[in-house]
N, C-alpha and C positions, 0 to 999 in steps of 0.2 A: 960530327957533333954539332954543329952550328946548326944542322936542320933539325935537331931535337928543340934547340930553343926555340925557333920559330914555329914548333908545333907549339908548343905549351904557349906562344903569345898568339895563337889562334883560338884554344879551345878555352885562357882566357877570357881573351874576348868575346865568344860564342857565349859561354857561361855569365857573363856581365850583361849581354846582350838579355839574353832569358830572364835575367834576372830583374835588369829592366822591364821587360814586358810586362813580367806578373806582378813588378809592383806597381808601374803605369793602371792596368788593369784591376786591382786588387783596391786601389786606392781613385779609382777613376772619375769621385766625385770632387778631388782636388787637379788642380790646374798642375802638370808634369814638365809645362813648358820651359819656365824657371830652369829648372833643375839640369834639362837636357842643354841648355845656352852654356849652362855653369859647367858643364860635364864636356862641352866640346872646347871649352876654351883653358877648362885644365888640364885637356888633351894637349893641347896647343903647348900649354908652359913646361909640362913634363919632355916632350920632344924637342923644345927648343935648345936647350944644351949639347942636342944631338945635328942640328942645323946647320947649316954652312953659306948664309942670305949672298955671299960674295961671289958664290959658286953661280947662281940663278942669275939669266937672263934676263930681257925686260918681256921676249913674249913668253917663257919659261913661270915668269910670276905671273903673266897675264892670266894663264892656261890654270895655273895653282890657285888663282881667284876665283877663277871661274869653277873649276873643280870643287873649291872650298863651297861655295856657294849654292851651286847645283846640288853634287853629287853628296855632300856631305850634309851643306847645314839643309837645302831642304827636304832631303831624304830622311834626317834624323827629326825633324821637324813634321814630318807627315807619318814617322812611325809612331811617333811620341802621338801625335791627334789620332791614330787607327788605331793606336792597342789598346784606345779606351770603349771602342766600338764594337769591336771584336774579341773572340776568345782569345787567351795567349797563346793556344794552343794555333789556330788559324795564322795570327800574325808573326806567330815563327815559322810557317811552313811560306807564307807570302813571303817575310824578309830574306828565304834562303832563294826565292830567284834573281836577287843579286849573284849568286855563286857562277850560274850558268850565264847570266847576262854579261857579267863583265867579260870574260873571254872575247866573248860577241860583240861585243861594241869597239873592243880595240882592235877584233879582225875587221869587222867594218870602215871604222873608224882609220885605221893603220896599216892595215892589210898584214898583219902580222897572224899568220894560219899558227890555229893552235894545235895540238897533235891529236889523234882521233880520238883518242881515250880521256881527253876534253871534251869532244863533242858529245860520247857516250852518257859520261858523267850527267853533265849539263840535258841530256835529253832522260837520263830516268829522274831528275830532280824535276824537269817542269812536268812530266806525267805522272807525278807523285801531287802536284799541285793542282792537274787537272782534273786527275781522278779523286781526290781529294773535295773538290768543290763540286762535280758533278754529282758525286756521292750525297751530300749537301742537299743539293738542290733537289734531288729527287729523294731526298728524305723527307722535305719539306710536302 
């Protein structure tokens, strides 16, 4: 039963995601930056009840700062400035190679091998992108 709620706080989030985009895009002659600062940090206060700061180390929050930073604010920061350039359609096909990536960085990264049916996943999601923008390109 536990893995059904963490489905529904994936699809969620996928659906808030999309939802984002087309209104980023939809409304792209206004500034969406605001919104996504306001939107990462009432992330932040909704989880906080859920935290345990006493638990966390000193390079543990290092690693969470830096995470926050990178991986989060300017990930969310360069979705927000692309989904006004692009279709919504493109920059949710671009934001799903997070899916295949992260595996990949934390085998790299940690050497922790994910199991093949990871690898599979991850390899018809990026030819789904490639084919995707070659198609593009030669429409062009």
């Amino acid at each position: 039963m536990g893995n059904i709620f963490g489905d529904l706080l994936a699809l969620t989030m996928s659906a808030l995601m999309a939802l984002m985009m087309v209104t980023v895009r939809k409304n792209r002659h206004v500034s969406m930056l605001p919104a996504s600062c306001l939107s990462a940090f009432a992330c932040a206060a909704i989880v906080l009840p859920l935290a345990h700061p006493s638990h966390v180390t000193s390079l543990d929050l290092a690693l969470l700062a830096l995470f926050g930073v990178t991986q989060f604010g300017l990930g969310l920061l360069l979705l927000t400035i692309g989904s006004r350039l692009i279709s919504a359609t493109r920059a949710s096909l671009l934001a799903n190679l997070e899916l295949p990536c992260a595996p990949l960085w934390v085998w790299l990264a940690f050497g922790e091998v994910p199991p093949n049916l990871t690898f599979a996943g991850g390899g018809i999601v990026c030819a789904a992108v490639l084919l995707e923008l070659a198609a593009d390109r030669h429409h062009r």
